[in-house]
C-alpha positions in Angstrom: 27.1 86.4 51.2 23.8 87.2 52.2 22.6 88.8 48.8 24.0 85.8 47.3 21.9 83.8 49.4 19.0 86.0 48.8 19.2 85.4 44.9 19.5 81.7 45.2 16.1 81.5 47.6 14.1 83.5 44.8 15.5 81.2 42.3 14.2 78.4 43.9 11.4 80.0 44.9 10.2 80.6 41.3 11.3 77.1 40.4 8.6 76.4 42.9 6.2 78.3 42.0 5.9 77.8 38.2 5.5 73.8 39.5 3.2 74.6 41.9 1.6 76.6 39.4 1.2 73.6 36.6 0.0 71.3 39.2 -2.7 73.9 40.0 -3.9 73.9 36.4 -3.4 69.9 36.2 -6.0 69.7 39.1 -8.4 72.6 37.9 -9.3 70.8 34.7 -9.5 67.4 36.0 -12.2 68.5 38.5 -13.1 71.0 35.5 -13.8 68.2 33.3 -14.7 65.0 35.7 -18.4 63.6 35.1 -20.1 60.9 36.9 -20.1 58.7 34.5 -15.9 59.4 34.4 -15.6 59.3 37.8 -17.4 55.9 38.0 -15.0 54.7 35.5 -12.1 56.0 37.1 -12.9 54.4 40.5 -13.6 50.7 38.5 -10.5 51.1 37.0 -8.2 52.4 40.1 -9.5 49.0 41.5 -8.8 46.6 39.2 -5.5 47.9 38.7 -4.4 48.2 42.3 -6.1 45.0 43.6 -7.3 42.6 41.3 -5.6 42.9 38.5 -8.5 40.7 36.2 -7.4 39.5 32.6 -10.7 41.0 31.4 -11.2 44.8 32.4 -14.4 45.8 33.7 -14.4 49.9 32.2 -12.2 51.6 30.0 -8.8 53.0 30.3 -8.4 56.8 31.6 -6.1 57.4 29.5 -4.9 57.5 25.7 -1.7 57.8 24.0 -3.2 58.8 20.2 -0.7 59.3 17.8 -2.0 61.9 15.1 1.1 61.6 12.8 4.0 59.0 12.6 6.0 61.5 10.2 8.9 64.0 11.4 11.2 66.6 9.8 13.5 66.1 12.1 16.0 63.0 12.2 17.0 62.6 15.9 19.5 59.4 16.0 17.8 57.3 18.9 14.0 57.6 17.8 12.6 54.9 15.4 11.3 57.5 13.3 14.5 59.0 13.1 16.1 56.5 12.3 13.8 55.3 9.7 12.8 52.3 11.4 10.8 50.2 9.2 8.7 48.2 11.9 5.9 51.0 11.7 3.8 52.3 8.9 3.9 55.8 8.3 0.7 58.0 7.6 -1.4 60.5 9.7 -5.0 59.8 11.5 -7.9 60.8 9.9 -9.9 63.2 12.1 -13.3 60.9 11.2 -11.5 57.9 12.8 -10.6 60.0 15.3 -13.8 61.2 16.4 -14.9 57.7 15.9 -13.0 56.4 18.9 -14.0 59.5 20.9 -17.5 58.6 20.6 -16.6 55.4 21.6 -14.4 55.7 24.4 -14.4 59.3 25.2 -17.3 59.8 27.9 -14.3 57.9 30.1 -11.8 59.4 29.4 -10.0 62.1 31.5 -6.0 62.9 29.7 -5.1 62.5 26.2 -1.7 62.5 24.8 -1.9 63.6 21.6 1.5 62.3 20.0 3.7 59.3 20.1 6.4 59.0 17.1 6.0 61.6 15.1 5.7 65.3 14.8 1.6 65.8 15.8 1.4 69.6 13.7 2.4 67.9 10.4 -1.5 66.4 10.8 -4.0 69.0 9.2 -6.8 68.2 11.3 -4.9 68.7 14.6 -6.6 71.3 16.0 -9.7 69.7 15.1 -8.7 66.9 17.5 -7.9 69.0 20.3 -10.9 71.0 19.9 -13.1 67.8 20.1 -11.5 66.6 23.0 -11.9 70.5 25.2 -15.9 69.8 23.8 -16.1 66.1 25.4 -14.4 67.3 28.8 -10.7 65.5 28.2 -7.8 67.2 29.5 -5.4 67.2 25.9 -1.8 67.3 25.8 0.3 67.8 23.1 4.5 67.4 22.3 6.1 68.9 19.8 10.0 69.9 18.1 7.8 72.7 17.3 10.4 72.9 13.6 6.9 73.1 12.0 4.4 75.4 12.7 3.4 78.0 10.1 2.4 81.3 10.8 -1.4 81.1 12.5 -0.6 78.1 13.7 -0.7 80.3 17.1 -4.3 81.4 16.6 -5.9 78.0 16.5 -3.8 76.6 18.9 -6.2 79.2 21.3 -9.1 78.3 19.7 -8.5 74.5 20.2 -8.0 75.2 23.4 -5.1 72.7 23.6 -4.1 72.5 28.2 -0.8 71.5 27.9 2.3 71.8 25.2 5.0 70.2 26.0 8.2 71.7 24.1 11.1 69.5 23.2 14.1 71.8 23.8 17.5 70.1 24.5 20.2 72.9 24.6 20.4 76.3 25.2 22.9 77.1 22.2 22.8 76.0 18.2 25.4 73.7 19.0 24.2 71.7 21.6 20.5 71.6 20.2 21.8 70.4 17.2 23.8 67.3 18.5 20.4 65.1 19.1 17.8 67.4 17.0 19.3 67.0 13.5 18.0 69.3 11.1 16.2 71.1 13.9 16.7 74.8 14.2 16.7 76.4 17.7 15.9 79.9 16.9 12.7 78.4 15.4 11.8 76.8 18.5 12.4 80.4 20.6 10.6 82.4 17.9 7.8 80.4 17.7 7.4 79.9 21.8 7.7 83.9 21.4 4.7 84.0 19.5 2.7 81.8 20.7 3.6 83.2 24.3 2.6 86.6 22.7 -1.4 85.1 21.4 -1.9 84.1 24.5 -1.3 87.2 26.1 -3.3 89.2 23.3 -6.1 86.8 23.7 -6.1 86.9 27.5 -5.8 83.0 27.0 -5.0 79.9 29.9 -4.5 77.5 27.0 -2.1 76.3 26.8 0.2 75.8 29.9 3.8 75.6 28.3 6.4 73.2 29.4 9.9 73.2 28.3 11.0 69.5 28.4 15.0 69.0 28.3 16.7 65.6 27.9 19.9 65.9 29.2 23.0 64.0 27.7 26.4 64.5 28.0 26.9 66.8 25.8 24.2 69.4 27.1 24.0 68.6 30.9 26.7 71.5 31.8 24.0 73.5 30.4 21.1 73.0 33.3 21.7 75.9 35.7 21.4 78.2 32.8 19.0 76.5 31.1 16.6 76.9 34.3 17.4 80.5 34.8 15.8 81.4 31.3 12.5 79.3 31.5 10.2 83.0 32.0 12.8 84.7 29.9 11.7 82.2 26.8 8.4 81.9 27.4 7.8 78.8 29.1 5.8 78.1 32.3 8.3 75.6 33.6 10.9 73.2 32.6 11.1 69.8 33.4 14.6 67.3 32.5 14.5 63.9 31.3 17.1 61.3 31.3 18.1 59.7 28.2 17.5 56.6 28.3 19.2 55.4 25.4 18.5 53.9 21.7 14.6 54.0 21.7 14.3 51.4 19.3 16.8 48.8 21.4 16.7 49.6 24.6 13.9 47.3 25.9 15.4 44.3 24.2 18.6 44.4 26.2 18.5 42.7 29.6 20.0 45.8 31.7 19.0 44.5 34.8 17.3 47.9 35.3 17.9 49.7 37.8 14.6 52.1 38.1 12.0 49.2 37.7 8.6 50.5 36.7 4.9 49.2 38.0 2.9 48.6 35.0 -0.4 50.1 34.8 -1.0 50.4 31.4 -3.1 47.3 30.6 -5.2 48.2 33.2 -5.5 52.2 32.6 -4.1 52.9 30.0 -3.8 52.6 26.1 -2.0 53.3 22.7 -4.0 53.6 19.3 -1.5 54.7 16.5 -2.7 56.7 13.3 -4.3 53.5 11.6 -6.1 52.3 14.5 -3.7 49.9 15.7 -3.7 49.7 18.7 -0.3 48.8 21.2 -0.9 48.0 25.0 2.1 50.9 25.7 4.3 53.7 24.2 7.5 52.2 24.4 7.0 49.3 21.6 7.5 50.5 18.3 6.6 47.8 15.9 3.6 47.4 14.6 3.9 43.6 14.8 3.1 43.7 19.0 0.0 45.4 18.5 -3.4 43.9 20.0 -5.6 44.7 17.0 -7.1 47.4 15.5 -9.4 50.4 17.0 -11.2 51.7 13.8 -11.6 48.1 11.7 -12.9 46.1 15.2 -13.8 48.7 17.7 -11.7 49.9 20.8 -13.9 48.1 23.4 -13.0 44.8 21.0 -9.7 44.9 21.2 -9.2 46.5 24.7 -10.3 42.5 26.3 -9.5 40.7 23.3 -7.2 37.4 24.1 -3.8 39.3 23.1 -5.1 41.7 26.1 -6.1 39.2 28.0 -2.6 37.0 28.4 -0.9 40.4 28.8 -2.8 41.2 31.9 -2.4 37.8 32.9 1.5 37.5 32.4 1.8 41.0 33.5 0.2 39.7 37.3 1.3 36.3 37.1 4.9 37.5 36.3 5.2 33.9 34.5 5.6 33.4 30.6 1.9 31.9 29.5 2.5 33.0 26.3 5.9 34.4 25.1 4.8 35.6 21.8 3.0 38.5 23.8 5.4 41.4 24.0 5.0 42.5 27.6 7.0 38.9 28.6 10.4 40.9 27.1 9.7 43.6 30.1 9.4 41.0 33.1 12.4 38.9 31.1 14.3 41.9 31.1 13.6 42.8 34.6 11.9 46.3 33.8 9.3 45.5 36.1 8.7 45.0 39.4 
């Protein structure tokens, strides 16, 4: 009984210590990268968003969702690009209109997420974009299926200097990967972890910190206690689970009555620009026909207090439907917020 005992407290223990471990690394590159100027910025916006909540921001968001790539090669049945939802163009970001909106927007900025709806290494000029971001001070993350990454893919993902992959890994067996990654292979995913696991090592490397992210349905959730005793085996600094939430591309047009209600920060903080520049006020709206404008045709600072913006923020505070054309009012109608 006691050994038994034993082996559960070091399991736990190294649960603990691979999250302690990422939040160690989360906190060294923020006060790695922080400047004045984004610190100043930071403190404007925490503000705004806590207290005031103004229709027109004073700063720019601390954040940015950019989506390098809307394509995939994978078909997973309850993502809009999976299911080949029309209500989004398809194409890849140019890494000139990239570095575009870093010039204009970067010297605030302290996380980006470098993906959104589609597969972010199908984009040539990835590593280019992670590589700016490391050289303007912004902490980059990065998801992936990780079904496509060629061989030296693992090479410049060091030299990028990319802080945090996060791995999308739902199963531990063929089977059950398969059920939601369709036309996903598994042993890909493990051999490529392997060998990007392995560069690191060879290069003596802290980029990047590797997640393993698991959404569990019902047809892989007997698989958790395994699935969290082979996290060092496979490579991965820790895993993290996700509940599925349901049909991505219907879910937040069904009143649910929700039961986890969410505080919207995002038009304060926050920000989506998808590969063409369009820009939505969050990640969860797929269609391009609730964006705010357009980042590389008008400008980011343009659009970010534009009047879209603007009766967002206000609806968003106000809780009332000033304008019901602007998308956010389907989140307070649906109760998502609180």
């Amino acid at each position: 009984m006691e050994k038994q005992t034993s082996k559960i407290m070091i399991f736990f223990d190294q649960i603990k210590k691979s999250g302690l471990k990422f939040i160690f690394w989360e906190f060294y590159w923020l006060f790695k990268f922080l400047t004045l100027k984004k610190l100043a910025n930071l403190l404007k916006i925490l503000i705004q968003d806590k207290f005031i909540e103004p229709a027109k921001v004073n700063g720019f968001p601390t954040k940015l969702t950019v989506d390098p790539s809307t394509n995939c090669i994978l078909h997973c049945p309850l993502c809009p690009t999976g299911q080949n939802n029309k209500g989004r163009s398809r194409g890849e970001m140019k890494f000139f209109n990239f570095k575009k909106l870093i010039d204009e927007v970067g010297g605030y900025l302290l996380e980006i997420d470098l993906f959104n709806w589609g597969e972010p290494f199908l984009n040539q000029d990835i590593f280019k974009m992670i590589s700016l971001c490391h050289e303007r001070r912004i902490i980059s993350r990065l998801s992936s299926n990780l079904n496509y990454f060629p061989d030296g893919y693992e090479k410049k993902l060091m030299e990028s200097k990319l802080n945090h992959l996060v791995v999308s890994l739902d199963g531990i067996t063929k089977e059950t990967y398969g059920v939601y990654r369709v036309g996903g292979s598994i042993e890909k995913v493990l051999r490529t972890v392997k060998k990007i696991k392995k560069e690191k090592e060879k290069q003596n490397s802290k980029f990047p910190f590797i997640t393993w992210q698991f959404i569990v349905f019902d047809h892989n959730k007997h698989e958790i206690p395994q699935a969290k005793k082979l996290v060092k085996k496979w490579g991965f600094g820790r895993i993290v689970f996700i509940e599925n939430r349901g049909d991505m591309g219907e879910e937040l047009f069904t009143n649910k009555n929700a039961k986890k209600k969410f505080n919207c920060n995002f038009l304060w903080s926050q920000s989506v620009v998808n590969w063409d520049g369009s820009v939505s006020p969050c990640c969860l709206y797929y269609d391009q026909k609730y964006d705010f404008g357009n980042a590389f045709k008008e400008g980011f600072g343009n659009v970010w207090n534009n009047e879209k913006y603007q009766l967002a923020r206000k609806l968003m505070s106000k809780g009332k439907p000033i304008d019901k054309g602007i998308i956010c009012w389907n989140c307070i109608k649906n109760n998502f917020t609180d």
